[in-house]
N, C-alpha and C positions, 0 to 999 in steps of 0.2 A: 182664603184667609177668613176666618172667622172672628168681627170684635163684638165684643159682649158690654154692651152700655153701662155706664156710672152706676145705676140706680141700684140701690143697696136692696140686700134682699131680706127679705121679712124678719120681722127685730124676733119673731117667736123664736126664728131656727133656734138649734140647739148654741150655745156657748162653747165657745175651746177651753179646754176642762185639762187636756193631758196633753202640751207641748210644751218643749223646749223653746223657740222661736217664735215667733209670728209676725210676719210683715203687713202691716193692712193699709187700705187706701191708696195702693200704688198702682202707675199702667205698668199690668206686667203682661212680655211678650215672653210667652211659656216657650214658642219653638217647637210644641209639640207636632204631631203629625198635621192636623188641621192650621198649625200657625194660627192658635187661638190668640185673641189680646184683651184683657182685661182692661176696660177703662177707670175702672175703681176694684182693684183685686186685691185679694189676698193669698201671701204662700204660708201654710203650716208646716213645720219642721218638729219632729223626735226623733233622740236618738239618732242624731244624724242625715235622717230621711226624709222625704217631704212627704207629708200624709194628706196635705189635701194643696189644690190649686183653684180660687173659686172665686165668683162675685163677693166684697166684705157685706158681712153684715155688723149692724149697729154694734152687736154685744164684742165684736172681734177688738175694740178699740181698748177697753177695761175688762179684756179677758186673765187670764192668771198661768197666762205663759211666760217662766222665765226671763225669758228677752223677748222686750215688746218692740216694735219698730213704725214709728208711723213713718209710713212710705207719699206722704204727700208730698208734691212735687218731686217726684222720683219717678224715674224708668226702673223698671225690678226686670233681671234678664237673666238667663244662665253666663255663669263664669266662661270666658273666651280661653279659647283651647290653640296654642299654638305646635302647630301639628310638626314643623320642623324649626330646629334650631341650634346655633353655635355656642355656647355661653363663656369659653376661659380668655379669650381674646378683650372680653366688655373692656377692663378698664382703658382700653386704645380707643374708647372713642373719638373720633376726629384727628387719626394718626395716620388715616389711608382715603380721606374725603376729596382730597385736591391733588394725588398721584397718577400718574396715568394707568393703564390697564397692567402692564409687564411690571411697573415699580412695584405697584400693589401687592400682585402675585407671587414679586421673589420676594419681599419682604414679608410677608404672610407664610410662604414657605417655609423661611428662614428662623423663624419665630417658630415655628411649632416644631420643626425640626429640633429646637432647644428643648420643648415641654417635653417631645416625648422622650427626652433624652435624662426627663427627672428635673431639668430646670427650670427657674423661673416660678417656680410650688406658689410663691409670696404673689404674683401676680397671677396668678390663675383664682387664689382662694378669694382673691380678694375679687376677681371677678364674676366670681358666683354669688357672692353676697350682694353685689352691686347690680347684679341682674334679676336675683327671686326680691329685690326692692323695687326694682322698676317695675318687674312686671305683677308684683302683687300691686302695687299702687295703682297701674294703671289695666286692673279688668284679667290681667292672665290668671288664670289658677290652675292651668294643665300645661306644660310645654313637653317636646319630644325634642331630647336636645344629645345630639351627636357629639361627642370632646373624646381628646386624646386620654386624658385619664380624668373619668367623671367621678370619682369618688366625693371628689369638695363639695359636687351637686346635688349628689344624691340626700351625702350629711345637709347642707345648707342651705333647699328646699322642702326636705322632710323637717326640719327643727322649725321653721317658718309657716310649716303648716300646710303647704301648697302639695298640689300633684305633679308627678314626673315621672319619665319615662329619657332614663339612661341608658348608655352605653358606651364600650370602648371602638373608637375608631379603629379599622384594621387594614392595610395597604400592604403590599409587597414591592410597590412602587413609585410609594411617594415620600419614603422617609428611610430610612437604615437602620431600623429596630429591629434584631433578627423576629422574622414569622411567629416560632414557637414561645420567646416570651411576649409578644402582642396576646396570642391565645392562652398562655398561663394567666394575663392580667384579665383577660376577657371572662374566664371560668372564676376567676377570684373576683371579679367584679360581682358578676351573678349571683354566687353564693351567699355572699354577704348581704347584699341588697335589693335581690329581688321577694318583695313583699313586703321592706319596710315600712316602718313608721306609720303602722294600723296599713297597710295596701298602700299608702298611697304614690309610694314610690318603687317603681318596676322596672327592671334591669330588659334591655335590647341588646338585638347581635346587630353587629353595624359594619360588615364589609362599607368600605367608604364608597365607593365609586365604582362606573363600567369602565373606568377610560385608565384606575392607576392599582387593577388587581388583578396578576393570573390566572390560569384558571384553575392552578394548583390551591389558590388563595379560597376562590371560591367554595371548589371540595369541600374544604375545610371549614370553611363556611358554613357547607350544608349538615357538614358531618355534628359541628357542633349545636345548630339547629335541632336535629333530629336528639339529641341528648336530653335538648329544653324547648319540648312541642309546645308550650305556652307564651313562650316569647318569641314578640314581633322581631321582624329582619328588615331594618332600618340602611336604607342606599341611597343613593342620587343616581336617577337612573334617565339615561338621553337626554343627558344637561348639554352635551357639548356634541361636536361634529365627530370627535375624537372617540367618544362612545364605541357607534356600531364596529368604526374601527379595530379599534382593541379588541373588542369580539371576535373579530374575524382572525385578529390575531392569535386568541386565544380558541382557535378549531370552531367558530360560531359562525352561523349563517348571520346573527346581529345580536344584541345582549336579550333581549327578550330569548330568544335561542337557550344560549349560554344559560341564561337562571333555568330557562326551564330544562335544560341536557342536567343539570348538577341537583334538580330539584325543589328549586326557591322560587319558582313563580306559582303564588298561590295567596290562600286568605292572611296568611302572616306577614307576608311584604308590604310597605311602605316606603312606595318609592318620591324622592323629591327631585319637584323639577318635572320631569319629562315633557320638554319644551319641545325633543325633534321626533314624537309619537306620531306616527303617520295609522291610516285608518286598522289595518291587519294589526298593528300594535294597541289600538283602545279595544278594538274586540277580544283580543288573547287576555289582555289584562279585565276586561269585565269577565270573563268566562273565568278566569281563577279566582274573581273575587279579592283579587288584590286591592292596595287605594294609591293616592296620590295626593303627594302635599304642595300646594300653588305658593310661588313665591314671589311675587311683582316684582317690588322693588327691587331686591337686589339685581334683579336683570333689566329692571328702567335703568338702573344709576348704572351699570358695568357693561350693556349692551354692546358685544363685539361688532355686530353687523345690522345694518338697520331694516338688512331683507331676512335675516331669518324668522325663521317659523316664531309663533308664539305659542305656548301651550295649549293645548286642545280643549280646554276646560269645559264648554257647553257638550261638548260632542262627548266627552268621557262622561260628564253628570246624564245627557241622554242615553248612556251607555249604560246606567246604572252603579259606574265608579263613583265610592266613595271617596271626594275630593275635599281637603281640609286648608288651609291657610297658612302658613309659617311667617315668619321674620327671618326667617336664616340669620349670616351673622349682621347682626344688629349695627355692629362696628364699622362694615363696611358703608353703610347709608345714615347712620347719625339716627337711627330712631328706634325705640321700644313701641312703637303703636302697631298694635295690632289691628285697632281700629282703621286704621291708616292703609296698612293692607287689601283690605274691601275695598276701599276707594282709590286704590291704585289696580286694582285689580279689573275694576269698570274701566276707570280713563286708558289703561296700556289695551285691554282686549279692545274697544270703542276703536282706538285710532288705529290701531293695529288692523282691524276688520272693518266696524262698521257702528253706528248708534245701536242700543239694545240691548248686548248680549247678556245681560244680566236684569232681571227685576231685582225691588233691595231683599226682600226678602230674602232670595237665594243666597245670597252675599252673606244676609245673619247667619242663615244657618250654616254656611260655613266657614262662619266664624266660633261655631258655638257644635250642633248637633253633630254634621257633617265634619267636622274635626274629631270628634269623641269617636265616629262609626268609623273612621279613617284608621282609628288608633286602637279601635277593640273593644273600645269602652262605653258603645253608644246607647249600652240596654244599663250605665249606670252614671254618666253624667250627659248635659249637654244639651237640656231641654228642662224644664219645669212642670213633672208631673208627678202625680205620688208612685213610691216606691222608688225612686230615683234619689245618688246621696242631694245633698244640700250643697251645690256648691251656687251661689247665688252673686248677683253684683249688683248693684243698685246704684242709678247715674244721676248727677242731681241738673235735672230740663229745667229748674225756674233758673236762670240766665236768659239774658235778649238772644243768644245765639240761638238758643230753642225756640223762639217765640215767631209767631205761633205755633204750640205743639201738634202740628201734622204728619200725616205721614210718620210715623216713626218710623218704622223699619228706613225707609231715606234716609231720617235723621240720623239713624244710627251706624249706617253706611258708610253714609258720606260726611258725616257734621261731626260725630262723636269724636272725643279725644280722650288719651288719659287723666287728661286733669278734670273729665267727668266725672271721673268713678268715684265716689264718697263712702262708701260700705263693699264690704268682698265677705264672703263665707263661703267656708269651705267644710262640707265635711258637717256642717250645724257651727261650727265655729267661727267667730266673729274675727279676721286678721286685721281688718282694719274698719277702721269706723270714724267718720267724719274727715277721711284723709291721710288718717295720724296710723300707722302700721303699730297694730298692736303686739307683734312677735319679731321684731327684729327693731336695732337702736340706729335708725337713720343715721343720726349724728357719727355714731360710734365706724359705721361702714363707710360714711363720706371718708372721714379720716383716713380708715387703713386703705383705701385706694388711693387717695393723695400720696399716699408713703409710699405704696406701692410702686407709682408711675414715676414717684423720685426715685425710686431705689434703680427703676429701669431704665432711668435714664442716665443715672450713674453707672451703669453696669453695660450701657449698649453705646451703639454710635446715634442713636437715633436722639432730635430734639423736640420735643414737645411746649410747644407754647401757646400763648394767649393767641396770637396772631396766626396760629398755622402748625404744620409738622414739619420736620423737614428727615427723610430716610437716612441712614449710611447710605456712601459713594457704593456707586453698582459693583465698584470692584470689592469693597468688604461684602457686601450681598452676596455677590458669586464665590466668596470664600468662604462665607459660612451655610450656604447652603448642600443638603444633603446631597454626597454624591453618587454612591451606588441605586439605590431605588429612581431617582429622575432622570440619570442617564440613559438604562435599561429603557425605562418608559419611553422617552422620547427614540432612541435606535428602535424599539419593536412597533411603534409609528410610525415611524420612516421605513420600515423596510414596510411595511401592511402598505403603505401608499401606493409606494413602488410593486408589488406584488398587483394591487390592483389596478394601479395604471395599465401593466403591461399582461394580467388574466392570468397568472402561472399559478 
């Protein structure tokens, strides 16, 4: 790590003459290759781009840039990149926090079993809006977010100004939407939006899972891969024990196998999760240059067993995988911090193994570079150096929680919060500034989620209140849940068991 002292550099240098932006007098941790850190720096921005990352000098304060920015008492960092995530569920925050594991899941099931069914529009929309607020507010400006029909995300992150990476959900086993309109909506999702709103919003193929897709499912997967070689292949891949299973139920020696018999394990995949990756699986996946997206939390808070594996994270990053950071869904653990992530990411691996396995640094960068190189994008956000767009965040350290401002990269690990963030750009563009979300009406989205979560509670059995949730009786649950897709799943489980118990 390389820090570069306060001490301003010679008042002769030349003047910034031709930018848009200029941030001066801030620590800014660039994330570049060397994990440079300015202790009095400045970032230039035109046109979207940053053109220079540097010690300030005197003349940068009363230069005749556009937008000037005095960055004293501020952290200046690249925007955080969450590399996986849910977002039409948001407004249930705190609707599945005090349920046990099976409540959770049939009600979660059941629920989306409706969206993909075209219901529920009013509460998905609203939960897009509710989410590119949270997490512009707090430091996101990139997410890769998996949903049954992302079109509300695509419009209501692209309008907000932020980056994203959509796509439709696709299962032959977890819901009863026939296969071929899933891939009509998947091809019209595409079409539409991938490229929007200046790039910043780019359409994924999103087979959901190894554990709830045939292998007919897959083909098709790959087939329509091959149609769109530029877009990533978005999975959850050895999240559960049920994984290799399926695999095997579908003709695979294990799903590493299976992606690679149908042709998806390679530089496009981005698999999340892969908690039960044993060594033969982090070598095959560095050898295709594929990544992986780390999720803590939601497997701190949902952990079925307290002896399984934990993901392999040091050992994939010494493998040379591109490893990035997710929230997955946010709803099920109560929180939009990304920042938070990093530091559940040290304490689960720590207890899990041993003290260590992470310095803070590693943790920034993948919260930040290592999330963009996960997602494709690493030669154009996710670090602070020129030629790179501007997506930037600036955290405000004069608080006693900062003090004294040491160690940052720690700080920022382990201390940082959303309600750090006081400035976001994205793109050269100012979305918010001193707190206040300059592209979307806080007020206006609080509301229609209010209305929403009445409307859903007039419309379901479920209660939502001050004091708690309470679900439908398990017998409305198992009435409204999908029944062809999760029956097939769980019988082609149970016989794979059995087949493997007994070697046939």
């Amino acid at each position: 790590m390389t820090v570069t002292t306060g001490e301003l550099e010679d008042e002769t240098e030349g003047t910034v003459t031709d930018a848009d932006l200029v941030v001066h007098d801030a620590v800014v941790v660039t994330v570049d290759e060397d994990n440079r850190i300015y202790e009095n720096g400045t970032v230039v921005v035109k046109d979207g781009v940053i053109t220079d990352v540097r010690t300030t000098r005197e003349r940068d304060r009363a230069c005749h840039a556009d937008r000037l920015i005095d960055g004293e008492g501020a952290v200046v960092m690249p925007g955080l990149v969450n590399a996986h995530t849910h977002l039409e569920l948001t407004p249930l925050l705190g609707a599945f926090s005090d349920l046990d594991l099976m409540e959770m899941m049939g009600g979660m099931t059941a629920i989306f079993g409706h969206i993909a069914e075209g219901e529920y529009d009013y509460l998905t929309e609203a939960g897009y809006e509710l989410a590119a607020l949270n997490f512009l507010t707090g430091g996101v400006t990139t997410v890769n977010s998996m949903d049954v029909r992302p079109s509300g995300g695509a419009e209501t992150f692209g309008e907000a100004g932020l980056r994203g990476f959509f796509g439709v959900a696709l299962s032959d086993l977890f819901w009863d939407i026939p296969v071929d309109q899933q891939f009509d909506r998947a091809r019209e999702f595409i079409e539409e939006y991938h490229g929007a709103f200046d790039g910043r919003i780019r359409a994924t193929i999103n087979p959901h899972d190894d554990w709830s897709c045939t292998r007919t499912l897959w083909e098709r997967t790959a087939d329509l891969a091959a149609e769109h070689p530029d877009l990533l292949v978005h999975t959850h891949l050895l999240e559960l024990e049920a994984s290799n299973t399926m695999a095997r139920s579908n003709g695979a020696e294990d799903s590493l196998d299976l992606l690679d018999d149908v042709g998806l394990l390679d530089d496009r995949l981005v698999a999340a999760h892969f908690r039960l990756a044993d060594d033969e699986d982090i070598q095959r996946t560095a050898e295709a240059n594929a990544s992986v997206a780390h999720c803590p939390s939601i497997f701190c808070y949902w952990n079925t067993d307290g002896d399984v594996q934990w993901t392999p994270v040091p050992e994939l990053r010494a493998a040379g995988v591109d490893v990035g950071l997710g929230i997955d869904d946010h709803y099920w653990h109560d929180s939009y911090s990304l920042f938070g992530e990093a530091r559940q990411a040290r304490l689960a691996a720590n207890l899990k193994r041993s003290t260590g396995q992470y310095d803070s640094m590693e943790l920034v960068r993948m919260l930040t570079i290592e999330g963009a190189e996960a997602l494709g994008v690493g030669d154009e956000i996710g670090s602070l150096e020129p030629e790179k767009r501007a997506d930037i965040i600036l955290l405000d350290v004069e608080k006693p929680k900062f003090t004294p401002l040491t160690n940052i990269p720690a700080q920022v690990a382990n201390n940082a919060a959303p309600a750090d963030v006081e400035t976001v750009i994205v793109d050269g563009n100012v979305l918010l500034e001193d707190g206040d979300a300059k592209t979307m009406d806080a007020d206006a989205v609080r509301d229609r989620v209010e209305a929403a979560v009445d409307r859903f509670e007039s419309e379901t059995n479920w209660e939502l209140g001050i004091g708690g949730s309470e679900p439908p009786s398990t017998m409305d649950v198992v009435r409204d849940l999908p029944k062809r897709g999760p029956s097939q799943l769980l019988g082609r489980l149970a016989f794979q068991s059995v087949r493997d118990t007994f070697s046939f």
